[in-house]
C-alpha positions as CSV (number, residue, x, y, z in Angstrom):
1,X,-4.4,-44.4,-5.0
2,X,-5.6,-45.4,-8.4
3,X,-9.1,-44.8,-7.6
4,X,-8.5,-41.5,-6.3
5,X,-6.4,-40.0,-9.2
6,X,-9.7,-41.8,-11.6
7,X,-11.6,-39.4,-9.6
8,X,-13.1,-36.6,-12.0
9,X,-11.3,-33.2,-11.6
10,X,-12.3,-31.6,-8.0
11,X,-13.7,-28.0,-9.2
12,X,-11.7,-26.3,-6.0
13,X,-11.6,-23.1,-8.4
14,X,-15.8,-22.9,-8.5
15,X,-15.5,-23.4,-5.1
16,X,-13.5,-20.3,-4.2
17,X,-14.9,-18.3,-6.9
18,X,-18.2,-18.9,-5.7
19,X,-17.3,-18.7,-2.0
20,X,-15.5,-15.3,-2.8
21,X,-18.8,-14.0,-4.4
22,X,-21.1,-15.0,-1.9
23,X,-18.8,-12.8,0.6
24,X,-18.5,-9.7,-1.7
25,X,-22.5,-9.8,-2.5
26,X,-23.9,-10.9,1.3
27,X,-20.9,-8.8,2.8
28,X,-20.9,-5.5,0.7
29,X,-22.0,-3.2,3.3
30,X,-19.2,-4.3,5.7
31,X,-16.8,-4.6,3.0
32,X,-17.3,-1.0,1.8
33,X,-17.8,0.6,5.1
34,X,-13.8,-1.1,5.5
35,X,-13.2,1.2,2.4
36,X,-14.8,4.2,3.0
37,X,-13.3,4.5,6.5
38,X,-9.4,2.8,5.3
39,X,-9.7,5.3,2.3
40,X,-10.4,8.3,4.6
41,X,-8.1,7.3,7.1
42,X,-5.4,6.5,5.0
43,X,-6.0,10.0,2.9
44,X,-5.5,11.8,6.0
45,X,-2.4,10.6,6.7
46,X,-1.1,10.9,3.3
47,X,-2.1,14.2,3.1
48,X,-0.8,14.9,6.6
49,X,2.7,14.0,5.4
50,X,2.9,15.7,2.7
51,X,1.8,19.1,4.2
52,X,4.7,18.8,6.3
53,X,7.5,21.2,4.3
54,X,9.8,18.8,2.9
55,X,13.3,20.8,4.1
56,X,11.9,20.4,7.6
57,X,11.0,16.5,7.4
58,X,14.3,15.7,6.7
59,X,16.1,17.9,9.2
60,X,14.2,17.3,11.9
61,X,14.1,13.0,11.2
62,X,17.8,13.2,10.8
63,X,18.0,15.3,14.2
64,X,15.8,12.9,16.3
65,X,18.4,10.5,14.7
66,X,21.4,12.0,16.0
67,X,19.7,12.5,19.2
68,X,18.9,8.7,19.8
69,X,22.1,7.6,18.9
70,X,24.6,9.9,20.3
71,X,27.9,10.2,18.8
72,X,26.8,8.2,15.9
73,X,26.8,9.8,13.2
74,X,26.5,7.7,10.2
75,X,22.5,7.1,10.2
76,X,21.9,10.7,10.3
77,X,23.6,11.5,7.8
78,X,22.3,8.7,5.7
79,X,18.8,10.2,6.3
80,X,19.8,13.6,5.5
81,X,21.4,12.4,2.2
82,X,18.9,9.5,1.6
83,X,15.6,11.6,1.8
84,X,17.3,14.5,0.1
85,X,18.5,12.4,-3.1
86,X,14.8,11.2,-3.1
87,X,13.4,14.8,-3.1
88,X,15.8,15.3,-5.7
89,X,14.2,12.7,-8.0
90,X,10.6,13.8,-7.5
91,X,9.6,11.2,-5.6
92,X,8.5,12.6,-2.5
93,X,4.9,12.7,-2.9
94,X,4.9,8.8,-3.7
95,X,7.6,8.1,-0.6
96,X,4.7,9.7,1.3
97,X,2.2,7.7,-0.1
98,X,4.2,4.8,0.1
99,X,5.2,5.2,4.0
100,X,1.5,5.6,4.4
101,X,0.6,2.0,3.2
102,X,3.1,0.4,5.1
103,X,2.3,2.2,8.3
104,X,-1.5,1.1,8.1
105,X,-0.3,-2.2,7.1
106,X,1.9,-2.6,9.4
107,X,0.2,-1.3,12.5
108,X,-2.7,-3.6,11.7
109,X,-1.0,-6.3,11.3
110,X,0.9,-5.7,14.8
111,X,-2.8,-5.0,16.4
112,X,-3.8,-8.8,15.1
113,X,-0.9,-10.5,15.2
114,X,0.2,-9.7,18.9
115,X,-2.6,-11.1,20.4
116,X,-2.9,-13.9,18.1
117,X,0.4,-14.6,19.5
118,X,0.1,-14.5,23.1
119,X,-3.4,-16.7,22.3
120,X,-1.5,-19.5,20.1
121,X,1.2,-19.5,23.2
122,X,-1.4,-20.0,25.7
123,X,-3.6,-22.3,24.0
124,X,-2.6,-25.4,22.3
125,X,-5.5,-26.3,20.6
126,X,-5.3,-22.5,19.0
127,X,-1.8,-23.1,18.1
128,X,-2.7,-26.0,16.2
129,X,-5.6,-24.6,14.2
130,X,-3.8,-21.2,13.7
131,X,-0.2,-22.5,12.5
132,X,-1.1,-24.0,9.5
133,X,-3.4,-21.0,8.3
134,X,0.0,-18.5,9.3
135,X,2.1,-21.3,7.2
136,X,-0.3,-21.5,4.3
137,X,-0.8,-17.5,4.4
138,X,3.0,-17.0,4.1
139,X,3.7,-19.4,1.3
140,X,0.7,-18.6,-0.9
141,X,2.3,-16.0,-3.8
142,X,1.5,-12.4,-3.0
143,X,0.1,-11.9,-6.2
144,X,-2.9,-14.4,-5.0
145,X,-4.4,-11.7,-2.4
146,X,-4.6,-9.4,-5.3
147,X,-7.8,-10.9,-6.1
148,X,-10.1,-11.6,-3.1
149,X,-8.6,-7.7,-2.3
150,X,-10.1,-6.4,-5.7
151,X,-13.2,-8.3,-5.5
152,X,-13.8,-7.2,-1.9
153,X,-12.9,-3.4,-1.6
154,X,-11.6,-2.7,-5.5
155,X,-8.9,-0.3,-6.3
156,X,-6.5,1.6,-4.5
157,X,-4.4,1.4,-1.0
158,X,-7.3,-0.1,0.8
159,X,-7.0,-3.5,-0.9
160,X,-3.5,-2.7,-1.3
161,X,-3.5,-2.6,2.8
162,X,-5.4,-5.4,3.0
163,X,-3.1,-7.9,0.5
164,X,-0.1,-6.9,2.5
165,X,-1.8,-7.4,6.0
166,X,-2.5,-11.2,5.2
167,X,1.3,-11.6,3.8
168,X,2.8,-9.6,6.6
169,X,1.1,-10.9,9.2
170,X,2.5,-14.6,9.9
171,X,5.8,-13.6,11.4
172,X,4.5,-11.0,14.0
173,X,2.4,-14.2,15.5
174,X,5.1,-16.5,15.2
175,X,7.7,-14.4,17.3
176,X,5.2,-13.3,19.6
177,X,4.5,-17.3,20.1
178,X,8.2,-17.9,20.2
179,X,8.7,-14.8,22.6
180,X,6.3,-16.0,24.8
181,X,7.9,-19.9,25.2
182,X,11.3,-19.2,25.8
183,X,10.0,-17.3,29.2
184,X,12.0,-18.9,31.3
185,X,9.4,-21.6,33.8
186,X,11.1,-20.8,36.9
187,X,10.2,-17.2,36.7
188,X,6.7,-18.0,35.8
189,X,6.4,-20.6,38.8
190,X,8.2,-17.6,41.2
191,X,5.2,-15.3,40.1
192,X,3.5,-18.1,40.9
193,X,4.4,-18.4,44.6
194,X,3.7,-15.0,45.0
195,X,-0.1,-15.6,43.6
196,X,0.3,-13.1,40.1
197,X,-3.1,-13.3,38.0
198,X,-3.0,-14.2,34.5
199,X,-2.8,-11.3,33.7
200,X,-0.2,-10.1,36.1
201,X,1.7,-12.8,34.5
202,X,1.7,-11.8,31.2
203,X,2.0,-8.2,31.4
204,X,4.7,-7.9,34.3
205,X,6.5,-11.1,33.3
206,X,6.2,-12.6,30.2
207,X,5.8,-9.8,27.6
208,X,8.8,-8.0,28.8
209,X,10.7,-11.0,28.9
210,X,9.6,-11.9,25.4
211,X,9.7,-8.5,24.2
212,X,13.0,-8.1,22.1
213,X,11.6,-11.3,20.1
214,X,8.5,-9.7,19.3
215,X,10.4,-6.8,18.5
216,X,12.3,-8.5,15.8
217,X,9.1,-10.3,14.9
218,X,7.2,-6.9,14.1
219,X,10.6,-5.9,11.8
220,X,10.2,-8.4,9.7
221,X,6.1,-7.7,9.3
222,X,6.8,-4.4,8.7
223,X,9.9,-5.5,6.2
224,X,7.5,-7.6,4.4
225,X,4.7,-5.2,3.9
226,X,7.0,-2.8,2.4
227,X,8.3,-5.4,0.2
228,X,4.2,-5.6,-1.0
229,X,4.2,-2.1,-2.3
230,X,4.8,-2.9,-5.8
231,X,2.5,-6.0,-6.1
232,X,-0.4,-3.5,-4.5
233,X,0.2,-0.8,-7.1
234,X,-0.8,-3.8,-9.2
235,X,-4.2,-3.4,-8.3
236,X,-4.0,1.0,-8.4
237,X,-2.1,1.5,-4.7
238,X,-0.1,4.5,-5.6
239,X,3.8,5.0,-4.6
240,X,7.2,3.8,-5.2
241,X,5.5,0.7,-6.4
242,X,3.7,2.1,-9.2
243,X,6.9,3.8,-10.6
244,X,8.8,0.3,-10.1
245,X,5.8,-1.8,-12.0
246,X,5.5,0.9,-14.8
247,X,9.4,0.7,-15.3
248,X,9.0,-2.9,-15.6
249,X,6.5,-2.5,-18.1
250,X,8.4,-0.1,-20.1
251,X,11.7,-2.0,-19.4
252,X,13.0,1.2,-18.7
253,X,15.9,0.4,-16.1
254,X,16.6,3.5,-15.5
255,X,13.5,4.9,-13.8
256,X,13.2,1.2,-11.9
257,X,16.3,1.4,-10.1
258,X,15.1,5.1,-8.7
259,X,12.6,3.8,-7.3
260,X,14.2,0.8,-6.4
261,X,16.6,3.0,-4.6
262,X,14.0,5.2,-2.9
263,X,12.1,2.0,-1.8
264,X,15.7,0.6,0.1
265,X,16.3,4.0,2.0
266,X,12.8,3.9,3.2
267,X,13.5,0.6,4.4
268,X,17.1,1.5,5.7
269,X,15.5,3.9,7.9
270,X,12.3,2.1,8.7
271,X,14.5,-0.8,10.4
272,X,17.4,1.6,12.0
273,X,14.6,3.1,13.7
274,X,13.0,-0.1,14.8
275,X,16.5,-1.3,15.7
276,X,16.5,1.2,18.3
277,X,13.6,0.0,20.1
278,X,15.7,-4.0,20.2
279,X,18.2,-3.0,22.0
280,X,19.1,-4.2,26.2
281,X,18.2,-1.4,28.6
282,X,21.6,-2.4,30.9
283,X,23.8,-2.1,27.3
284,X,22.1,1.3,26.2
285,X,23.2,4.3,27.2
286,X,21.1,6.3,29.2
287,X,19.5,9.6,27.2
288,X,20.4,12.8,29.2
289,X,17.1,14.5,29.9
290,X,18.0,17.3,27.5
291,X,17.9,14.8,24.3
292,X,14.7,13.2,25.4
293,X,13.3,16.7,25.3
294,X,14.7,17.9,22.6
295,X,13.6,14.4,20.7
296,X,10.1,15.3,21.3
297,X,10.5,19.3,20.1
298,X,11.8,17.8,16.9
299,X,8.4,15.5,17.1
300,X,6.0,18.1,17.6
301,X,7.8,20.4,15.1
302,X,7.1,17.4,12.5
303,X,3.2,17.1,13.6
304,X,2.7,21.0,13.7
305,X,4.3,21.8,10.3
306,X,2.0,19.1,9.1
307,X,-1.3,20.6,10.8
308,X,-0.7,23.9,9.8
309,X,0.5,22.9,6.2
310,X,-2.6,20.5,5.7
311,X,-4.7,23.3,7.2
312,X,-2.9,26.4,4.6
313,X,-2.6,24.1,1.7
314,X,-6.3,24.4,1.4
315,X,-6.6,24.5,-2.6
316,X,-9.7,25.3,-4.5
317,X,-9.5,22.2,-6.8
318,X,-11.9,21.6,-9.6
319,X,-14.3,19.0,-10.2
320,X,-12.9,15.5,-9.2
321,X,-12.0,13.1,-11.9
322,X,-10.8,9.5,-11.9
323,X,-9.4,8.1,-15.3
324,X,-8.0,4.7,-15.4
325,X,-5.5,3.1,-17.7
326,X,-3.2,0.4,-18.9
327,X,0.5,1.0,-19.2
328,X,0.6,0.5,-22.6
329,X,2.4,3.0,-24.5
330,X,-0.6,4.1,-26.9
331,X,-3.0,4.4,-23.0
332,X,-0.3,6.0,-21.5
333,X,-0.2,8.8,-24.3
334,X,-3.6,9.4,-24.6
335,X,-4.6,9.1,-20.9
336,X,-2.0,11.7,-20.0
337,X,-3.1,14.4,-23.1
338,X,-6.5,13.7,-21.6
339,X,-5.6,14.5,-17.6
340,X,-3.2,17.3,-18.2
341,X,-5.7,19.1,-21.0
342,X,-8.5,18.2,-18.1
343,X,-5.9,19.7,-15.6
344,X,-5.6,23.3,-17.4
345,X,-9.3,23.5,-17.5
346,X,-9.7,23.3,-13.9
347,X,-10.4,19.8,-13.0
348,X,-8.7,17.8,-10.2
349,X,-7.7,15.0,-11.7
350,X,-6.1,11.2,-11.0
351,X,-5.1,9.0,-13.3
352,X,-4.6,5.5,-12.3
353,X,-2.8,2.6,-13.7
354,X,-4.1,-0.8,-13.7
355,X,-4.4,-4.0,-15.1
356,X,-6.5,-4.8,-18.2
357,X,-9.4,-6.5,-16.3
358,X,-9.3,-5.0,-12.9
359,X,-9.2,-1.5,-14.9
360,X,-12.9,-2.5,-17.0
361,X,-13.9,-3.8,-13.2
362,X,-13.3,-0.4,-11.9
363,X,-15.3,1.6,-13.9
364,X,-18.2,-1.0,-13.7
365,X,-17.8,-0.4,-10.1
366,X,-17.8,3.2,-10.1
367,X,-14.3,3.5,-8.6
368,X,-12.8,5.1,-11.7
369,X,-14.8,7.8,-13.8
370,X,-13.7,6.8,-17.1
371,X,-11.2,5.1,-19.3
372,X,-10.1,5.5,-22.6
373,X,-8.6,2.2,-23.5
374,X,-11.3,0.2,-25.1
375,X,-10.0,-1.4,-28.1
376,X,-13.2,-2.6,-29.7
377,X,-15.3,-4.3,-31.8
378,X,-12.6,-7.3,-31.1
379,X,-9.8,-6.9,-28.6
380,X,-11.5,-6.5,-25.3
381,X,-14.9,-8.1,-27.0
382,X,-15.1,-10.7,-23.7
383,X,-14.5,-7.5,-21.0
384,X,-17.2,-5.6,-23.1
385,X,-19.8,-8.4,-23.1
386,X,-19.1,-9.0,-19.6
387,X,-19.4,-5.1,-18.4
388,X,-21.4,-3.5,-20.9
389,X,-24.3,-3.3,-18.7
390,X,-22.5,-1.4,-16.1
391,X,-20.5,1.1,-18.2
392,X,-22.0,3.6,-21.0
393,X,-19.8,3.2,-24.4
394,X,-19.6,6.8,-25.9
395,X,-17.6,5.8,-28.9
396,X,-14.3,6.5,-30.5
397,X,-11.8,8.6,-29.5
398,X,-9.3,6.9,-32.0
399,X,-10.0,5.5,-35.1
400,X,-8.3,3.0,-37.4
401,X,-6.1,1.2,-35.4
402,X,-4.8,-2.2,-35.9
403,X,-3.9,-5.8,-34.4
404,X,-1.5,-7.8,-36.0
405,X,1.6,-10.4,-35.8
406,X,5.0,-7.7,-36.8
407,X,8.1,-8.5,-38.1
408,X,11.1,-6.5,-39.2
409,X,11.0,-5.7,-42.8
410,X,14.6,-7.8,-43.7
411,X,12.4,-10.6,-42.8
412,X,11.9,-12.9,-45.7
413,X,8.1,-13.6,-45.0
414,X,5.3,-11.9,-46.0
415,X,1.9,-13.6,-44.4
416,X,1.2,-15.9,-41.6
417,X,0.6,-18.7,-43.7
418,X,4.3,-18.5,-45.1
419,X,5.3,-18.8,-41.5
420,X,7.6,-22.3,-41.0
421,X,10.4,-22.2,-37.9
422,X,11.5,-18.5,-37.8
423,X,12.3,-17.4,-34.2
424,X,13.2,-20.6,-32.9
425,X,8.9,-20.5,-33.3
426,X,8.3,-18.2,-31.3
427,X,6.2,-15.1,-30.9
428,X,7.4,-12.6,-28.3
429,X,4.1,-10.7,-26.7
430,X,2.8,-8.7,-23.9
431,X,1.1,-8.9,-20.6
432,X,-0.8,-12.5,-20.5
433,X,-4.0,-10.6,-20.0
434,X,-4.0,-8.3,-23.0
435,X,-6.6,-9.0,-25.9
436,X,-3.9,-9.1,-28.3
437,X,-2.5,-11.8,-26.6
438,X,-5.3,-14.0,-27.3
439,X,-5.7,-12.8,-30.6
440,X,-2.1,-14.4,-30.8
441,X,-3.0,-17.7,-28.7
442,X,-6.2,-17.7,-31.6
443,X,-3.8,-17.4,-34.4
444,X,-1.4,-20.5,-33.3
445,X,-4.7,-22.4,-32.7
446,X,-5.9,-21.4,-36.5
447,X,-2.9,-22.0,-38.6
448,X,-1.7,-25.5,-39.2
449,X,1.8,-24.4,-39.8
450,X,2.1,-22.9,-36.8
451,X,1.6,-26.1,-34.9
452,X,4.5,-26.7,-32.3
453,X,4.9,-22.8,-31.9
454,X,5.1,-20.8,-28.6
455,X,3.6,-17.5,-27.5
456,X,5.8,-16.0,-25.1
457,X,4.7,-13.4,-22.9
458,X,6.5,-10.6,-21.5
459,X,5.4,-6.7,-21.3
460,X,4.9,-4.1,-23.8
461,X,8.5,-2.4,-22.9
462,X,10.2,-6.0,-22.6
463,X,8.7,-7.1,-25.7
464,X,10.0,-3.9,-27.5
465,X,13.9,-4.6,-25.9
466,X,13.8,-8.1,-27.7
467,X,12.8,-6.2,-31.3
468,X,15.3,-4.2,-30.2
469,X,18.4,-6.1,-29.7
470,X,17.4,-9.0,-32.4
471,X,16.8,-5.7,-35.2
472,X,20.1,-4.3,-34.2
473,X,21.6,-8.1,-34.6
474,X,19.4,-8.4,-38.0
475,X,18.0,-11.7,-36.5
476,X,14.4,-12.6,-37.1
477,X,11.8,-12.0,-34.3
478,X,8.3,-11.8,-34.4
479,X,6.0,-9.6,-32.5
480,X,1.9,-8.9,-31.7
481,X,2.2,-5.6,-32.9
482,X,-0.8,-3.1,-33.1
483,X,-1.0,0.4,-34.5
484,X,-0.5,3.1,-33.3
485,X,2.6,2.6,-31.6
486,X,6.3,4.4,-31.7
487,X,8.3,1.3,-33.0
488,X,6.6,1.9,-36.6
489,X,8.5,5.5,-36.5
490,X,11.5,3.8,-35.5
491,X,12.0,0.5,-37.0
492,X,11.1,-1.0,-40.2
493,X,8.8,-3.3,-39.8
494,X,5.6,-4.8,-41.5
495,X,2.3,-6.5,-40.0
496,X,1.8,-10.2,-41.6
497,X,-0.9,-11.1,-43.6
498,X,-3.6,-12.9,-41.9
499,X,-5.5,-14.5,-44.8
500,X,-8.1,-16.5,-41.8
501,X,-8.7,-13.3,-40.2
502,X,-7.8,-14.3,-36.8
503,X,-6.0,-11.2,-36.0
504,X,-9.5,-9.1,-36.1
505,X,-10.1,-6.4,-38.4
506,X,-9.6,-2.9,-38.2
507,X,-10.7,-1.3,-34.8
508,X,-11.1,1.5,-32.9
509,X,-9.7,2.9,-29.2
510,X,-12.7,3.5,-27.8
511,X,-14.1,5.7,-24.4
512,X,-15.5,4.0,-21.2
513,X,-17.4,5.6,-18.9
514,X,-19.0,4.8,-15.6
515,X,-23.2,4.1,-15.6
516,X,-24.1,7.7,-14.0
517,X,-21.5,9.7,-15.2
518,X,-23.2,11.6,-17.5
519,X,-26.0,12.5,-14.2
520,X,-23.7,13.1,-11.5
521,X,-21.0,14.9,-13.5
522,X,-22.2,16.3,-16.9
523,X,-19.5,18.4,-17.5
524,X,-17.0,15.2,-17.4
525,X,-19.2,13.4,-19.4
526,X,-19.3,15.9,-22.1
527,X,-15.8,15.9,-22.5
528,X,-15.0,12.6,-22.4
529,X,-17.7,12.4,-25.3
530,X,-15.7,14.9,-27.3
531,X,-12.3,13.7,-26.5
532,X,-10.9,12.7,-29.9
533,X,-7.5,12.9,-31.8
534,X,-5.6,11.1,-34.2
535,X,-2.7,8.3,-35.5
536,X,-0.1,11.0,-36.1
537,X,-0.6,12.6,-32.8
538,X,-1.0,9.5,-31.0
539,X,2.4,8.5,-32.1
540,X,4.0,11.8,-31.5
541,X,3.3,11.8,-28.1
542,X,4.3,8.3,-27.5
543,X,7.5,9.1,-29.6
544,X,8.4,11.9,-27.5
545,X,7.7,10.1,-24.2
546,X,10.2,7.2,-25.4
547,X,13.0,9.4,-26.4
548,X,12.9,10.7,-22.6
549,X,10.3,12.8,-21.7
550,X,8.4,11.9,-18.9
551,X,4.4,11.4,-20.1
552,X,3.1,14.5,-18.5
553,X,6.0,16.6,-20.7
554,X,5.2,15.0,-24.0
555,X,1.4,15.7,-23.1
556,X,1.9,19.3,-22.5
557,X,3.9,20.2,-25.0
558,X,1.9,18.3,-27.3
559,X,-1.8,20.4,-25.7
560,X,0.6,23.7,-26.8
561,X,0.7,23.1,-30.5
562,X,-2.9,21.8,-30.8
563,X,-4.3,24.4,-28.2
564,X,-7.5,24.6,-31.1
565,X,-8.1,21.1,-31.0
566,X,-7.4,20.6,-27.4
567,X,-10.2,23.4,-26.6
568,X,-12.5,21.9,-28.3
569,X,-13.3,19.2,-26.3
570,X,-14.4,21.6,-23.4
571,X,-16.9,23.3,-25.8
């Protein structure tokens, strides 16, 4: 034992970091035919669903409802009331999205996972190969699959699919396993006698018998890959998830519990339904013939509304245009002045939130167009080095911005330096991944006072609910600040000196576009070479958005007073 933990460190990491790159580089073509095809597929089906009128969605689910489970009324009129208060909030087009995702992910998962059950249950040597992978699949954190997914197909609801396959799979093969088992042996030895094949076996005999198992097996798969929806909008999956992880980031409970509402009513209705398919033929009632047709009118009103809607909601959309962001406040501002500006000049465009890294990866990749959340020459130095021969750099679109450790202005401290045990030694940051973060991590490392001192990270909106509550409370905090931003309108506070420079100098938010941008799209590429503004508009719009209005508001109405400047860029 003491000779094994002697043993220099085992470099497992290399190992899957080189194994995953041999797969994406030898691979490719198989990995983005998966993309093309999931991304098409999965498209069509969002689009499908939302063509369908909404009024008529709702009626007609909560009628096939009432018609499966006569004289109960209490799921139907969830349903109504559910998807109605959903609608309400103006979250249909991403209950749609998000009912999408887990279908695919679901009904893949089912396609694997049954017969990896009935395999395991017939083969013992395949049980005992395949358990431990199911056991070490549903115990690794979901957050893991996030990176194999991006590295393989890169943003959006195919590796979003894919993440919550591998976690949502495990149970499906389990029950089916379990299903399959607790047939009971003299039935199987009466089919037997009476010389059933295999086959015979398993499809007359065993799979009914097993059924109501596997039944309960593919609710909790398809449980679990709604529960991924907000990990995958991690990695751009849009939906419920992406409003959920943005609250989050913003610490803005209001807008998270929304969505966290919409996301239980989806799965309210996903299981009720599922429920129905668990129950004993001898203890259900028999459907008179008249529901059963009238369940299937209400069924092919649904899927004709949604041909003939997909078919007259034909819209002659502009050019196509895919701008990727972080969900920090300053990104959020300018990335929505950007779309909407980009909107009311004709183009059809996304915007798509991500994380720091994956969101320089997907431009390198071509999977977004652009981005205009460079912070350079120093904050995102390491992403830039790294990418910089995949993307073209046009330049500023903001300049004169600032890193910097903040603290309130009652504070008696005026530079790092001066800096002793304030904040119980602590500095309250962001996301781990942001640059300012290792600015921060730099700083500790720099300054010999600050030995023994903690950087604790949060998000941009928790980090801004700590200033917060410890301003109101005039106790000291401590923040990685950065300029522009909407506390410095509406708190008091002052960057520290940082006499060793460790903080980086003055910088600029800077625009990122893809490698052939400027060939296959010149008109984007012009603009996003002209897109400029300033400080004081910067920090309007993020002003306005965190005294309530939503980002695409504060954008507009922001494009109406500068309609000069605005125009410009499409010059």
């Amino acid at each position: 034992m003491i000779n094994l933990l002697s043993v220099a460190k085992l470099p497992i990491d290399s190992w899957v970091t080189d194994g995953v790159n041999w797969l994406t580089k030898n691979l490719s073509g198989f990995f983005t035919a998966i993309q093309n095809s999931g991304s098409t597929t999965m498209d069509g089906i969002t689009n499908f669903l939302t063509a369908i009128p909404m009024p008529i969605f709702i009626i007609a689910l909560a009628l096939i409802s009432l018609l499966l489970t006569p004289k109960k009324y209490g799921q139907p009129l969830f349903i109504l009331i559910g998807l109605a208060l959903i609608a309400n909030q103006g979250l249909w087009s991403d209950l749609m999205q998000t009912l999408t995702l887990v279908l695919m992910a679901s009904v893949v998962s089912l396609v694997i996972g049954i017969p990896l059950g009935i395999w395991t249950a017939k083969s013992p040597k395949a049980y005992m190969v395949i358990k431990p992978i199911l056991d070490f699949m549903q115990t690794m954190p979901a957050f893991v699959y996030l990176i194999p997914a991006v590295a393989f197909f890169g943003i959006g609801v195919v590796p979003g699919a894919f993440a919550s396959v591998i976690f949502a799979l495990p149970p499906v093969v389990n029950f089916t396993y379990l299903g399959l088992q607790q047939v009971p042996t003299d039935l199987v030895e009466a089919a037997d006698s009476f010389g059933a094949t295999t086959w015979q076996k398993l499809f007359k005999l065993e799979l009914p018998n097993a059924k109501n198992t596997i039944i309960a097996g593919a609710k909790q798969t398809i449980m679990l890959a709604l529960s991924m929806v907000v990990t995958a909008s991690m990695i751009g999956a849009p939906g419920l998830g992406r409003g959920v992880l943005s609250a989050v980031q913003h610490a803005d409970v209001g807008s998270g519990f929304v969505n966290g509402i919409a996301l239980v009513i989806l799965a309210i209705i996903i299981d009720r339904f599922v429920q129905r398919m668990n129950t004993e033929p001898v203890s259900a009632p028999k459907l008179p013939k008249w529901r059963k047709l009238a369940t299937w009118a209400m069924l092919a009103v649904i899927a004709i509304s949604g041909i003939a809607g997909s078919i007259t909601a034909h819209q002659a959309s502009g050019k196509k245009v895919n701008i990727g962001y972080v969900e920090w406040d300053s990104e959020v501002a300018s990335t929505n002045v950007l779309a909407e500006a980009m909107r009311q000049h004709g183009y059809d465009v996304t915007i798509t939130p991500l994380d720091n890294a994956v969101n320089w990866q997907s431009v390198a990749n071509k999977q977004t167009d652009a981005t205009v959340s460079a912070w350079l020459p120093n904050t995102h130095k390491a992403l830039y080095a790294k990418y910089k021969n995949d993307v073209d750099l046009l330049g500023p679109n903001l300049k004169g911005v600032k890193l910097g450790l903040v603290v309130p202005d009652y504070m008696n401290v005026n530079s790092i330096a001066d800096l002793t045990n304030q904040a119980n030694k602590t500095i309250t940051g962001i996301e781990p991944g942001a640059g300012v973060m290792a600015a921060a991590q730099k700083t500790i490392d720099s300054y010999g006072n600050l030995s023994g001192w903690n950087l604790q990270a949060s998000s941009s909106g928790a980090m801004v609910s700590a200033l917060d509550k410890a301003y109101k409370a005039k106790q000291p905090i401590i923040l990685t600040g950065w300029s522009p931003h909407w506390m410095f309108n509406k708190y008091k506070l002052k960057y520290l000196a940082d006499p060793k420079g460790t903080m980086g100098s003055q910088e600029s938010i800077n625009t990122v576009v893809r490698k052939n941008l400027k060939q296959t799209n010149p008109d984007v590429y012009k603009v996003m070479k002209k897109f400029h503004w300033t400080q004081n508009d910067m920090q309007t719009v993020m002003l306005d958005i965190q005294n309530g209005k939503t980002p695409t508001k504060a954008a507009d109405d922001w494009i109406s007073s500068h309609k000069s400047q605005v125009n410009a860029w499409f010059k």
